[in-house]
C-alpha positions in Angstrom: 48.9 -35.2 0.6 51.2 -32.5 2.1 50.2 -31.0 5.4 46.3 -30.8 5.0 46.2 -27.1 7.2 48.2 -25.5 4.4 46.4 -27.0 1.4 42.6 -26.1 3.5 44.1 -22.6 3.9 45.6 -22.1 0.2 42.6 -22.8 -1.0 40.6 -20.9 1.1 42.8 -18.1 -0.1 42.1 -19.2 -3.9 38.8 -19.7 -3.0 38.3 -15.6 -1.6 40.2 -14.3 -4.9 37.3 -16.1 -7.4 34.8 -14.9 -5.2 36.1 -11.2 -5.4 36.7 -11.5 -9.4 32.7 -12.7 -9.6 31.6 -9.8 -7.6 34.3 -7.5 -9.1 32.9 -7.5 -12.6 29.3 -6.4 -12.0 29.9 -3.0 -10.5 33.1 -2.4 -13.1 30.4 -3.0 -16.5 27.6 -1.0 -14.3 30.1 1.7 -14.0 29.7 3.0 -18.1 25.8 3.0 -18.2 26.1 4.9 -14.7 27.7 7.8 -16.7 25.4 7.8 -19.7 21.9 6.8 -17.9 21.8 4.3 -20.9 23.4 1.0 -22.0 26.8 1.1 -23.8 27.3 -2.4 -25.2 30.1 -2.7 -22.3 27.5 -5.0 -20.6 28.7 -7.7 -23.1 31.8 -8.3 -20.6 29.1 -10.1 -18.9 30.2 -13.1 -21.1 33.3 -13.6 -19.3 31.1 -15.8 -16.9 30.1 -18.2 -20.2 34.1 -19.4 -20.5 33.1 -22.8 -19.6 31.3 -23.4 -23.0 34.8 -24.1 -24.6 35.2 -27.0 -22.4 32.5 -28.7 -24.3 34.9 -28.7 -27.2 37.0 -31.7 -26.5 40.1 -30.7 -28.0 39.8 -27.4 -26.1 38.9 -30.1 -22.9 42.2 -31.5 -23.3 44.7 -28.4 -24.0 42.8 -26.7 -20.7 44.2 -30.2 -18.8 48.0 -30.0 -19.7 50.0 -28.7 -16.7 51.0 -25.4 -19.0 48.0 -24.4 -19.7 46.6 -24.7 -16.1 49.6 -22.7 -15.1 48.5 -20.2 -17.7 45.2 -19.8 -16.6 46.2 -19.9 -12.9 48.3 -16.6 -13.1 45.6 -15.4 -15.3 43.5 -15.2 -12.7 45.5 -14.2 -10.3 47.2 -11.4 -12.0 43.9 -10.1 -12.8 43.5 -9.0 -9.2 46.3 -6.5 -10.6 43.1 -5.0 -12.4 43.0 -2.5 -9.4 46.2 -0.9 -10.7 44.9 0.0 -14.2 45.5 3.4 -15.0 41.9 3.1 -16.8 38.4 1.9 -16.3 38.5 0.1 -19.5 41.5 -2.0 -19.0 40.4 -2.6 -15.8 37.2 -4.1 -17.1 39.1 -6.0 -19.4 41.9 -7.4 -17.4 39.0 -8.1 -14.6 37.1 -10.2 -17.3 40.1 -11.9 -18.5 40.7 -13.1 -14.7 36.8 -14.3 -14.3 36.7 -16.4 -17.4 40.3 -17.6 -16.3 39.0 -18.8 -13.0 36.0 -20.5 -14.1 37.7 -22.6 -16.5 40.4 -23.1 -13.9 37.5 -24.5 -11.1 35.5 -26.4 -13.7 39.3 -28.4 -14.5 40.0 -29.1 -10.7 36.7 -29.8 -9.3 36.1 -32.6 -11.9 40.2 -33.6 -11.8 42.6 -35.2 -9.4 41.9 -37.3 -6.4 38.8 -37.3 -4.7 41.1 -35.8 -1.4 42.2 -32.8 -3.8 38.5 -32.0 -5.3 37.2 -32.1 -1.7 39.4 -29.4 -0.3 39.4 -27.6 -3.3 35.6 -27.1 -3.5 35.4 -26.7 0.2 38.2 -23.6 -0.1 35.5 -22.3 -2.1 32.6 -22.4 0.3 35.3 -21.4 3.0 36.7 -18.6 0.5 33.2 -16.9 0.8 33.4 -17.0 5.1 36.9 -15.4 4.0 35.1 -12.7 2.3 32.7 -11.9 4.4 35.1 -11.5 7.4 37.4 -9.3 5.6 34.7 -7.1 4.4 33.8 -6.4 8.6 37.0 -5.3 9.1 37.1 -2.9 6.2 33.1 -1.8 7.7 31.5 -3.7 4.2 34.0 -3.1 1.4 36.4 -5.7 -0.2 39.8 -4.5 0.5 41.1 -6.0 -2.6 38.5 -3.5 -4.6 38.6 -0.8 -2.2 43.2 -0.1 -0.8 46.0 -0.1 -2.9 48.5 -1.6 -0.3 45.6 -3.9 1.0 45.4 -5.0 -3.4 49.3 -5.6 -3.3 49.2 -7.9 0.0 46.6 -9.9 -1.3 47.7 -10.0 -4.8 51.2 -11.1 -3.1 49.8 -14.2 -0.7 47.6 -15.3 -3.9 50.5 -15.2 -6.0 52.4 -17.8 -3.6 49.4 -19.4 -3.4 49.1 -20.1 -6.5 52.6 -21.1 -7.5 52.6 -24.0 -4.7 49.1 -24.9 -6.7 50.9 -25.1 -9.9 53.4 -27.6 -8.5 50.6 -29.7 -7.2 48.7 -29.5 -10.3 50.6 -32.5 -12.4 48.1 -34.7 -11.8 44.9 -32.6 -12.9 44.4 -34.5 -15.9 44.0 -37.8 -14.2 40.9 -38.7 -12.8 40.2 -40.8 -9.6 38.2 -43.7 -10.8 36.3 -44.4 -13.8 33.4 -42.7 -12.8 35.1 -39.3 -12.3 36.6 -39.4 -15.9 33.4 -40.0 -17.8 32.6 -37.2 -15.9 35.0 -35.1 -16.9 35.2 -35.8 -20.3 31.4 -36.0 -21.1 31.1 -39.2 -22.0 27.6 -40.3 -19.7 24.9 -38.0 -19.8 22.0 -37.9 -17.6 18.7 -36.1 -18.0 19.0 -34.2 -15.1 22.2 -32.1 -15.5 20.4 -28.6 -16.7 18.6 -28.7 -13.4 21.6 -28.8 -11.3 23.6 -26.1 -13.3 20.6 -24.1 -13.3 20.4 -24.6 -9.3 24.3 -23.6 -8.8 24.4 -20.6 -10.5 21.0 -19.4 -8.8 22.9 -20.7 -5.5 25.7 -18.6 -6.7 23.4 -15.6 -7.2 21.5 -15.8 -4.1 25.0 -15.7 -1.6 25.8 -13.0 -3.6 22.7 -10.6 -3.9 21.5 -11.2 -0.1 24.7 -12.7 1.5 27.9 -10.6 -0.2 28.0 -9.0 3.0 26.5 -9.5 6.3 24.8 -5.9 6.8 22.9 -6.4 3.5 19.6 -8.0 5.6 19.8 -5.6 8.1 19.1 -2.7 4.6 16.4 -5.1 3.5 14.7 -5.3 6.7 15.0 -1.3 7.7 12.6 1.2 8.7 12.5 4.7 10.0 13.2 5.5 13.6 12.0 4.7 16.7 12.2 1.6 15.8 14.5 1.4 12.6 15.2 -2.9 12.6 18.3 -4.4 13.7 21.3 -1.9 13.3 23.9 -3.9 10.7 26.3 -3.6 13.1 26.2 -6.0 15.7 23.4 -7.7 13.3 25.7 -8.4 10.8 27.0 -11.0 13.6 23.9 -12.8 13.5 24.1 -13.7 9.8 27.5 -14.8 10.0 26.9 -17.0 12.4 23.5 -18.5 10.5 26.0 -18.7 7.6 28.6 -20.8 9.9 25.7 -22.6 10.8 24.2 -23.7 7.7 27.6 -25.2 7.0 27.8 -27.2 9.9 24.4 -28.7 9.2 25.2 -29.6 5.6 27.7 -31.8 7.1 25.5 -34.3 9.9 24.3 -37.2 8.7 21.1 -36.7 10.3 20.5 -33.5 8.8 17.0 -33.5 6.4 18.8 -30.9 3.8 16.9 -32.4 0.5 13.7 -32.7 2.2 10.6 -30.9 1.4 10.2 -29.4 5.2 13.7 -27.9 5.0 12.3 -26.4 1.4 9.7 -25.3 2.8 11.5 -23.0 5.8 13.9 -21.6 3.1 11.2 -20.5 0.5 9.2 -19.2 3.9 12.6 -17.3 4.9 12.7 -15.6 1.6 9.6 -14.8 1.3 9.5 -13.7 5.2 12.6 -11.0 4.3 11.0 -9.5 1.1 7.5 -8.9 2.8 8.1 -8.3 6.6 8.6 -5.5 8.8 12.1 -4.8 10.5 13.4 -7.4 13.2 10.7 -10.2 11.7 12.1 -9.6 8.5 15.7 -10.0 9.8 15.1 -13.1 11.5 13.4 -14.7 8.3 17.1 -13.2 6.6 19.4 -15.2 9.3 17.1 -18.0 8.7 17.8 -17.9 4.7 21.5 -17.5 5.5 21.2 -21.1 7.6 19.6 -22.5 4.5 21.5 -21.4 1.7 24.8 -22.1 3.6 23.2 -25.9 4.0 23.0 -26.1 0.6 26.4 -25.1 -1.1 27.9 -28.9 0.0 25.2 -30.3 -1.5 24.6 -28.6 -4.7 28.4 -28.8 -5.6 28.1 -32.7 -5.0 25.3 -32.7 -7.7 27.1 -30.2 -9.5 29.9 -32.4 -10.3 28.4 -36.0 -9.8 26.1 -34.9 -13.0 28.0 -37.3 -15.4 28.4 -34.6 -18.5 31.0 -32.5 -19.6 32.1 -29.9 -16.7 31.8 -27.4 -19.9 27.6 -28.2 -19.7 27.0 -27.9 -17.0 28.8 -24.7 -15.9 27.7 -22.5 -18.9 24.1 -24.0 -17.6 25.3 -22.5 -14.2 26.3 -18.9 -15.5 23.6 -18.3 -18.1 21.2 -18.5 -15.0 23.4 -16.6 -12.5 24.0 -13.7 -15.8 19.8 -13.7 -16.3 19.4 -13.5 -12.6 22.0 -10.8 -11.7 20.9 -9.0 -14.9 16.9 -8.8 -14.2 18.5 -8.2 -10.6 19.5 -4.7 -11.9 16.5 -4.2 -14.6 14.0 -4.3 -11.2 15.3 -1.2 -10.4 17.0 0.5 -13.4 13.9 -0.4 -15.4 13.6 3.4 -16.8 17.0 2.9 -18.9 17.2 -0.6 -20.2 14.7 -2.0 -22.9 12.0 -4.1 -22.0 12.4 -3.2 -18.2 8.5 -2.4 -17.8 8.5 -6.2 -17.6 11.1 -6.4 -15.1 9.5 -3.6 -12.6 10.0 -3.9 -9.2 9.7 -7.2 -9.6 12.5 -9.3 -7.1 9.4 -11.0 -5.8 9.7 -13.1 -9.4 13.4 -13.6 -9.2 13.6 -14.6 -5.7 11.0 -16.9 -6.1 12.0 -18.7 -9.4 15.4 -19.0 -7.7 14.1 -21.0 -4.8 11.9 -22.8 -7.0 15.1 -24.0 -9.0 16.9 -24.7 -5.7 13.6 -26.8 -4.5 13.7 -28.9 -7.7 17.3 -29.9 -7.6 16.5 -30.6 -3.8 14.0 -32.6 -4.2 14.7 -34.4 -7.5 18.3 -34.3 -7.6 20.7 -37.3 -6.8 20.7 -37.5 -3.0 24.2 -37.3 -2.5 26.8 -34.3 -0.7 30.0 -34.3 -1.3 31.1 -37.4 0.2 30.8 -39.0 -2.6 34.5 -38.0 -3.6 35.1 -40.5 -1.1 35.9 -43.9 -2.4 37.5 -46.9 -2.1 41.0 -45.8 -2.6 40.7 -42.4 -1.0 42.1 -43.0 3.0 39.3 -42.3 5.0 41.6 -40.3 8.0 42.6 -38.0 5.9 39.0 -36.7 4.8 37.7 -36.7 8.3 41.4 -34.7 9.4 40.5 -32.3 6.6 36.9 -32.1 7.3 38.2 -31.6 11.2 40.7 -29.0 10.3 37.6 -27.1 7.7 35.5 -27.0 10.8 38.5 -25.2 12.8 38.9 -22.5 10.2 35.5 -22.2 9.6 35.0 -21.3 13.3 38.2 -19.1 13.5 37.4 -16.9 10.5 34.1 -16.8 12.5 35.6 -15.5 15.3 37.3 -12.8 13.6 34.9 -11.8 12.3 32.8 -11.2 15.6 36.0 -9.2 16.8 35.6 -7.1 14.3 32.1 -6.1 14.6 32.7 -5.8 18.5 35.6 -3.7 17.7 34.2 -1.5 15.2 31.1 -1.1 17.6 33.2 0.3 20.3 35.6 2.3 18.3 31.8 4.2 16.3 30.5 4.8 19.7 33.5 6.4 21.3 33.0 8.7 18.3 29.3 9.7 19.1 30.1 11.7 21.7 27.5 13.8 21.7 28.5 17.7 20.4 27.7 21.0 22.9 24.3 22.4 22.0 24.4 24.7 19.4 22.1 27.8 18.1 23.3 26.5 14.6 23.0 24.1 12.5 24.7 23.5 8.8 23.2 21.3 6.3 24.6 19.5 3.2 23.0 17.7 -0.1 25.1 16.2 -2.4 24.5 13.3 -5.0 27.2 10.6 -4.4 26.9 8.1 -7.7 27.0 4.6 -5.1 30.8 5.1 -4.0 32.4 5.5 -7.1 33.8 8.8 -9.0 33.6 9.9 -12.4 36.4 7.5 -13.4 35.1 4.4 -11.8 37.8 4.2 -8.9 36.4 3.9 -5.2 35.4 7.3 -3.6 34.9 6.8 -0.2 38.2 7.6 1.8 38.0 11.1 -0.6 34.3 11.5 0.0 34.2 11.2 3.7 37.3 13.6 4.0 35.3 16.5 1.5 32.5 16.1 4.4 34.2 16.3 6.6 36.0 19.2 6.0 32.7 20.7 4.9 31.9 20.9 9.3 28.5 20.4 8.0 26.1 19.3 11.2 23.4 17.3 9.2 24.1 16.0 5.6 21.8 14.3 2.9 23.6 11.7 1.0 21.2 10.7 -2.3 22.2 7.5 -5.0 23.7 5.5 -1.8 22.0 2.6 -2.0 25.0 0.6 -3.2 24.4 -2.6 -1.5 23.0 -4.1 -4.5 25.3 -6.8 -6.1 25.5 -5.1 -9.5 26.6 -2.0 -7.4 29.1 -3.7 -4.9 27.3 -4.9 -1.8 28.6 -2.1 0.1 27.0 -0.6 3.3 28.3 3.1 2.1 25.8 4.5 5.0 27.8 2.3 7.6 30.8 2.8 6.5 30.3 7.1 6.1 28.9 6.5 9.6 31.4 4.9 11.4 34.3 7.1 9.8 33.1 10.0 10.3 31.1 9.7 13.9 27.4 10.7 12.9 24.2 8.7 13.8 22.7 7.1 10.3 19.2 6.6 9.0 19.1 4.9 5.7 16.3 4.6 3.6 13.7 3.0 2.2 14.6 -0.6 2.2 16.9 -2.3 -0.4 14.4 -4.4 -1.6 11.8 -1.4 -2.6 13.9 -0.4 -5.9 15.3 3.2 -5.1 18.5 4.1 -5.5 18.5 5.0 -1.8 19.1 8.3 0.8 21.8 8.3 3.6 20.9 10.7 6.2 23.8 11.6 8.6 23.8 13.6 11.6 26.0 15.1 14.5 22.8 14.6 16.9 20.4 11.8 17.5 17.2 11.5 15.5 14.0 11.6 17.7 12.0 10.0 14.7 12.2 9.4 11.1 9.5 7.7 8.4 10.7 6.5 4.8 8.8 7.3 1.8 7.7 6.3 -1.8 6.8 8.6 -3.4 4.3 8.4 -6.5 6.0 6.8 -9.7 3.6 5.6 -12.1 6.0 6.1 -15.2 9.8 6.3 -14.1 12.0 5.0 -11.6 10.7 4.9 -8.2 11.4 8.1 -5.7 12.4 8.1 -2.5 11.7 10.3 0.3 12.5 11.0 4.5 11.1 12.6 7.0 13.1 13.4 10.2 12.9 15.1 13.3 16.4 16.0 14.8 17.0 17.5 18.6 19.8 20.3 17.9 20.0 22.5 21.1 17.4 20.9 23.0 14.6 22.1 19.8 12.7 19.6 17.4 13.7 20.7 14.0 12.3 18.5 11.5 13.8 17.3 8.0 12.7 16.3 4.4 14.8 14.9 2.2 14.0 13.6 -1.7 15.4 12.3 -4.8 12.7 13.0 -7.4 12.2 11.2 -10.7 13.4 11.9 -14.3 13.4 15.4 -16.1 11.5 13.1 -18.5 8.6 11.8 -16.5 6.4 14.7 -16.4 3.2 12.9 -14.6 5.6 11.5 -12.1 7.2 15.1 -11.1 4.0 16.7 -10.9 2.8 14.0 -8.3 5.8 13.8 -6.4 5.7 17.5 -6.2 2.1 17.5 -4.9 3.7 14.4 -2.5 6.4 16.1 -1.0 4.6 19.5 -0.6 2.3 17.9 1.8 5.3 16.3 3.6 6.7 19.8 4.2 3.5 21.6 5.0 2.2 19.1 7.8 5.8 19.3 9.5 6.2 21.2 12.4 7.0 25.2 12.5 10.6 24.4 12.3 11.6 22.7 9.2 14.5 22.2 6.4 14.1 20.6 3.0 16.9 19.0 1.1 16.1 17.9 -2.5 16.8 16.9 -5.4 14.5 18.0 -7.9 14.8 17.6 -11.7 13.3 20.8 -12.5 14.5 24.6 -12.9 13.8 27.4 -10.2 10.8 28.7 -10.7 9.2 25.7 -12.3 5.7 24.0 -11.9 6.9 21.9 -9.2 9.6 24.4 -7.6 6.5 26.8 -6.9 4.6 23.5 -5.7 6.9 23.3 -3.1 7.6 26.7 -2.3 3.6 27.7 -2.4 2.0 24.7 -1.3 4.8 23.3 1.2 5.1 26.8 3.0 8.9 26.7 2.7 11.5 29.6 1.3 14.0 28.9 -0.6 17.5 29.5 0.3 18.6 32.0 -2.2 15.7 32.5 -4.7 18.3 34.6 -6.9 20.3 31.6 -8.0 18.7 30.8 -11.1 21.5 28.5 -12.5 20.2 25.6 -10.5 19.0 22.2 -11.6 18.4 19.6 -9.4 20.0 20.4 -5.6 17.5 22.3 -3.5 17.6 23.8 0.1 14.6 25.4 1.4 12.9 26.2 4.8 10.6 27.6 7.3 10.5 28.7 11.3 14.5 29.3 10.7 16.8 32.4 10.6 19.3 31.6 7.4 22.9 32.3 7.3 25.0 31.3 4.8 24.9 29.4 1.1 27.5 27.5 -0.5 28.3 25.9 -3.8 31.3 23.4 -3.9 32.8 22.1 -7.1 32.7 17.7 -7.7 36.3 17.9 -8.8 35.3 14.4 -10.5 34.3 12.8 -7.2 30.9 12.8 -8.2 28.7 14.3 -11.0 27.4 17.2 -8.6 28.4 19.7 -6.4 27.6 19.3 -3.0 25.3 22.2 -1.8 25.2 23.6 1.7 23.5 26.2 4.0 23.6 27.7 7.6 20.8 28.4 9.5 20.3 29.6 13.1 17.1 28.1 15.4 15.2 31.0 16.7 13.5 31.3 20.0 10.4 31.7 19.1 9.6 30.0 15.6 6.3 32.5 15.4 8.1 35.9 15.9 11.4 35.7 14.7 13.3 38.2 12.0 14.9 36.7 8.5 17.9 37.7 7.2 18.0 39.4 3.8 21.0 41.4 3.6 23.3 39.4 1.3 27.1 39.5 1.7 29.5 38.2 0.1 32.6 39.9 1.8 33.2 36.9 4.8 35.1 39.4 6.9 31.8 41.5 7.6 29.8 38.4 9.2 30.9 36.6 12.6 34.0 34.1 12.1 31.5 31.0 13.8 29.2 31.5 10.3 32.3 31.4 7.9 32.2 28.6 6.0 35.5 26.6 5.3 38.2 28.6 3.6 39.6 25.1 2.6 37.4 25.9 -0.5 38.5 29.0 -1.2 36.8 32.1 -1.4 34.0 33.9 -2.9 33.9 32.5 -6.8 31.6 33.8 -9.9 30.9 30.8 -12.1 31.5 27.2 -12.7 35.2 26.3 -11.0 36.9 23.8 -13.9 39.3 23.3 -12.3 40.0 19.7 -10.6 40.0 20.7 -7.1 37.0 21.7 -4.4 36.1 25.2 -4.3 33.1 27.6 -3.8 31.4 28.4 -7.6 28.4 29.2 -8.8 28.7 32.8 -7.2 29.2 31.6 -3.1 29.6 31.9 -0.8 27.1 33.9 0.1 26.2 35.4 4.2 22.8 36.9 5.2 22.5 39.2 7.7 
């Protein structure tokens, strides 16, 4: 072969682009139900993944093996990258579909074609693609750049372009099998009884890098708790997983290594089960140890993948219709209120983690006991397998590397930014909604979102829907990354893996303590709630934040209410509630809090309100503001000012209202970036006060 370095790193690079068009579909379909809180029949893009099942048609078989129709497919897939620069989210869904089925098709041809040399970097460029991946998602702080920049989109789509023209002129001998083995193989001409099993364990090997491994801060989110003693931080964590990952590779490759044994089972299902049950750091431990064991078994599996003697066509559409069911009850565990039949499917990733690892443990155990290596065979020269499995090892380790630079980088660069701020008598508060990342036209929000905040100066804001780090979603650490951008000190909460769609909590000052809620949900989808205690000017002022259930699910509202209002009332003297509510001013369970959780409401004249709530006690307030979504989100972000008294016994309210900003101090003003005083809903597509704010108290 040509120089081994450059065919290791092409298809590394090939490798990265498949990996980002499987995990690009699942948040572009999730997108459209996202809008309507209900299915839209857009979900059946899903069957892009089931393009292997026309390889079982033989005629089909041999059209996809012709150099022209490789090349086809080929810049199928990698044009499809192009997706990103779709004027639409419907194109882009199609295009991005068009470019997974493409790339399936293309892997199943040249992982059972060519040389036993070509299939052996070309499946390890897949593995390695994945390293890639997570590497490049540190240094853009947990998104995929090709998903997330439009000049980072053009360079990529640019080097996979070249790479994938120099793979088109090496393709000519795709359609020729090494050995007779290989092409019974390929065309499907020996079956064995046992095939099912190992497409079944592939695509739930698939599913499982994805879900807990698509990015190395996701354990830390599984494993997190409230402050003091919050779990590992994903960042350096994240380091930790990478290098289990690195690991598990490594060990898939000594000979001495017990990787189909029924110990080594054993440790993984005790892993798995050890990160969906167990507290903080014991629960991150038990993740890097699944990250040693899954890595340890992609070399394996892929050697009983395609040593299954039928029809690549089999046993990949076996491989996809598991990894579809699994990333699909994935997202019905925790969108259960919208989707039918999803009572069954409740909260339930103990049952999908578990069959997964029960499907893994059966192909271990009762599979053919063979790696790899097995592409090795008489004719193949032996030097050049061990020079490519030498020069693998290399760029595993480099990428490695990089990726630890990053984190340390990133580390330094977020904690030069914590300076801590001067004390100050006040404090400004934020809530706003933020839909997982994404704005109302499905495009990446967060370089937009995290300039509106800041540009909002507010001290201590309440991010709710964040929990994006689901695979269906993106994988993205949107806390870290808000976090790191924009200075403040993060609690996220509660876990990943207890079915909420998540609160991000950031702050300009350190919390003292913090303590995650779930709130009762015996009908809808499951609530979330924090508690925190902040130090602002040298006073405890404590927080409660919530995202309450349905409009729909009465019961669940009322008990929440009840829930939350004891929250606020055993908090201390000094205390600020930010909530999402579901329910009108006035209400059952706006007086529940207000009443029985002690707490004012910020302006209790603003009657056109829905769902976005500020109230308090034990503080002077200031200020109220409304600002318009302009199509960032579906809601307005909501803030208020407040000063910290003294004394929080004898102190004096405000309740003067003003809406003139010239007759309060300038250091109350909120930002005239958003304009000025504003009667009304603001149309237009821009930020700017509405809803009849700003409004001062003096």
């Amino acid at each position: 072969m040509p120089s081994l370095w450059k065919e290791i790193i092409l298809e590394t690079l090939l490798g990265y682009v498949s990996w980002s068009l499987y995990h690009g579909l699942g948040p572009m379909i999730y997108y459209f139900p996202l809008q309507t809180l209900e299915l839209t029949g857009l979900e059946g893009f899903g069957i892009a993944f089931l393009s292997p099942v026309f390889l079982t048609i033989t005629p089909f078989w041999k059209l996809v093996n012709k150099k022209w129709m490789l090349t086809l497919l080929r810049i199928t897939t990698v044009g499809s990258i192009a997706s990103f620069q779709a004027p639409n989210a419907i194109l882009r869904l199609v295009i991005l579909a068009l470019g997974v089925s493409s790339s399936l098709i293309v892997q199943a041809v040249t992982w059972w074609s060519g040389s036993g040399l070509q299939r052996y970097v070309r499946i390890w460029g897949f593995i390695l693609g994945q390293i890639l991946l997570l590497v490049l998602r540190i240094w853009y702080t947990s998104l995929n750049p090709v998903w997330s920049y439009q000049m980072a989109n053009r360079v990529i789509l640019t080097l996979s372009t070249i790479a994938t023209l120099d793979r088109i002129c090496t393709d000519g001998d795709c359609g020729k099998p090494e050995g007779k083995k290989n092409g019974e193989a390929a065309k499907g001409m020996a079956s064995k009884p046992n095939w099912l099993l190992m497409g079944a364990a592939f695509g739930s090997l698939v599913f499982l890098t994805h879900w807990i491994f698509g990015e190395v801060s996701l354990v830390s989110r599984w494993a997190v708790s409230g402050h003091p003693h919050p779990g590992p931080d994903p960042n350096p964590f994240g380091g930790a997983v990478l290098l289990g990952f690195a690991s598990g590779l490594m060990l898939s490759i000594c000979s001495w290594f017990p990787g189909s044994s029924l110990i080594w089972w054993v440790a993984g299902a005790a892993s798995a089960a050890g990160l969906l049950y167990l507290p903080t750091w014991a629960a991150a431990i038990s993740g890097c140890v699944l990250a040693i064991f899954t890595a340890s078994l992609w070399p394996q599996v892929l050697g009983h993948l395609i040593s299954s003697g039928t029809s690549p066509g089999k046993t990949m559409t076996v491989a996809m219709i598991f990894y579809l069911l699994e990333i699909f009850f994935c997202a019905w565990c925790t969108a259960f209120k919208f989707v039918p039949g999803g009572i069954y499917a409740r909260e339930r990733s103990d049952v999908l983690l578990g069959t997964m690892m029960l499907i893994i443990g059966l192909n271990m155990l009762f599979g053919p006991k063979k790696s790899l290596d097995f592409l090795q065979t008489k004719r193949s020269p032996k030097m050049l397998f061990r020079k490519s499995e030498k020069y693998m090892t290399l760029l595993l380790w480099l990428l490695v590397g990089l990726g630890l630079l990053g984190l340390g980088l990133r580390q330094k660069a977020y904690e030069r930014k914590l300076v801590k701020e001067a004390p100050a008598e006040e404090v400004s508060v934020a809530i706003w909604p933020f839909r997982f990342g994404y704005d109302n036209e499905g495009w990446s929000s967060l370089e937009r979102s995290a300039q509106l905040l800041s540009h909002t100066g507010a001290d201590f804001i309440t991010i709710l829907e964040s929990d994006a780090s689901k695979p269906y979603m993106g994988n993205n650490d949107l806390t870290m990354w808000l976090g790191e951008k924009l200075g403040f000190y993060t609690d996220f909460g509660p876990s990943t893996r207890d079915h909420t769609w998540g609160i991000m909590v950031l702050s300009r000052y350190p919390f003292v303590k913090s303590e995650h809620h779930l709130l009762p949900s015996p009908e809808g989808e499951i609530a979330p709630a924090i508690t925190l205690t902040v130090t602002i000017a040298d006073k405890l002022v404590d927080f409660v934040v919530t995202h309450f259930g349905n409009y729909e699910d009465d019961l669940d509202r009322k008990l929440q209410a009840i829930a939350v209002s004891k929250l606020l009332k055993n908090s201390s003297n000094q205390v600020i509630f930010l909530g999402y509510i579901t329910s009108a001013p006035g209400s059952r369970d706006y007086l529940q809090l207000i009443e029985h959780g002690n707490v004012k409401d910020i302006d209790s004249t603003d009657h056109d309100r829905w769902c976005e709530y500020i109230m308090y006690r034990g503080l002077i307030r200031l200020g109220y503001a409304r600002i318009s979504h302009a199509e960032l989100s579906d809601s307005e972000i909501q803030m208020a000012k407040f000063r910290i008294p003294d004394d929080p016994i004898n102190y004096r309210d405000n309740h003067k209202v003003v809406i003139d900003h010239r007759k309060v101090p300038e250091k109350i003003h909120f930002n005239p970036r958003f304009g000025s005083y504003k009667e009304g809903h603001n149309y237009e597509n821009n930020h700017h006060f509405h809803m009849s704010t700003p409004k001062y108290f003096l």
